[in-house]
C-alpha positions, 0 to 999 in steps of 0.5 A, spaced: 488 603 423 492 598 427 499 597 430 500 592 424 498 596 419 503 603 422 508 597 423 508 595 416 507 602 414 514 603 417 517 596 414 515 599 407 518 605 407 525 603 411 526 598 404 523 604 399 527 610 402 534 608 405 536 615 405 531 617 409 529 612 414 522 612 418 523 615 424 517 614 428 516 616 435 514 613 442 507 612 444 504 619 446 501 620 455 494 621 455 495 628 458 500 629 451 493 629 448 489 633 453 493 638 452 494 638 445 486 638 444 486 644 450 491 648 446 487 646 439 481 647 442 478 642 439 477 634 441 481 630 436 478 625 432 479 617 435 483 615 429 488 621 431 488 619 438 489 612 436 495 614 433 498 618 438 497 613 443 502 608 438 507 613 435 507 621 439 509 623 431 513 620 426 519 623 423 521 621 416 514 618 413 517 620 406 520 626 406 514 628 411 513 629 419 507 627 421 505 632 427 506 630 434 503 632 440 508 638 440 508 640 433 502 643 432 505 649 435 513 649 434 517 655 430 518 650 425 510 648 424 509 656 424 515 658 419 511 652 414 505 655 415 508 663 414 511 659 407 504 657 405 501 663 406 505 668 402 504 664 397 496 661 397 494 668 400 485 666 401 488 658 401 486 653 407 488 656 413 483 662 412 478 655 411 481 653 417 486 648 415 490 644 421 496 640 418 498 634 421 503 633 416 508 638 413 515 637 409 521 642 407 521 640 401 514 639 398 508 644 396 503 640 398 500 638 406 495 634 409 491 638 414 485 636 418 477 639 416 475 641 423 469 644 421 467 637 418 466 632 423 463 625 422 457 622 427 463 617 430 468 624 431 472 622 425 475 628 421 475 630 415 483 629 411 485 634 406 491 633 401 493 641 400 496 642 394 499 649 391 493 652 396 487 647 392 484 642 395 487 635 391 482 631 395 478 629 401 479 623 406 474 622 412 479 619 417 486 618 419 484 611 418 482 612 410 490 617 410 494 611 412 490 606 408 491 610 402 499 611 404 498 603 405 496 601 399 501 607 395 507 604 399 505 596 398 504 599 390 511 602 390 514 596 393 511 590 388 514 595 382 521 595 386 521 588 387 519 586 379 526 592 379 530 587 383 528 581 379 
């Protein structure tokens, strides 16, 4: 993942989703950061800390947040999880799901596997969906690289509708 490669994650989404205009957030301090691996108690994965560093979280990719340093713990993230679990009692936060990126709208998440971590400290991304795992990513950076690929398919298809 690369400064690049999140500004043209942004360029894509401001033309695919006008009614809901990416709202990325300023960079992220290193003590940011340390907190939120003291709070976690877990050291975060180089590909995370990466983009926190550019963007401190992301409002409106999609209908998605993408969690900042202060998300993790708001009453929002809190009142999302309460949500799932009343409706996937036995799902992914009894599996020791921490999400990163949750919506008002939509019935699945993304959430970091910190039981599985890489030998380069890259964790494991899962996409929950109705409390079952959809499928399995090994870092943040195979997560925008997927969500890079999506949006350039969504964007060639809008222009041939444009023709």
């Amino acid at each position: 993942m690369t400064k690049e490669s999140l500004n043209e994650l942004l360029r894509l989404q401001t033309k695919l989703y006008p009614e809901f205009p990416p709202q990325p957030r300023p960079p992220a301090t290193e003590v940011q950061i340390t907190d939120l691996e003291r709070k976690l108690g877990f050291a975060l994965s180089p590909s995370y800390r990466e983009f926190l560093k550019i963007h401190n979280g992301w409002e409106n990719f999609g209908v998605f947040i993408l969690f900042g340093t202060e998300d993790f713990f708001s009453d929002w993230t809190k009142s999302r999880i309460a949500s799932f679990k009343e409706v996937d009692a036995g799902g992914p936060f009894e599996k020791g799901a921490i999400p990163f990126s949750m919506s008002d709208e939509a019935s699945h998440f993304w959430a970091f596997d910190p039981k599985i971590r890489s030998s380069s400290g890259e964790l494991d991304v899962v996409k929950w969906d109705h409390g079952q795992e959809e499928y399995r990513l090994h870092s943040l950076t195979e997560f925008f690289e997927k969500e890079l690929t999506i949006q350039r398919h969504r964007a060639s298809r809008y222009d041939e509708d444009e023709e």
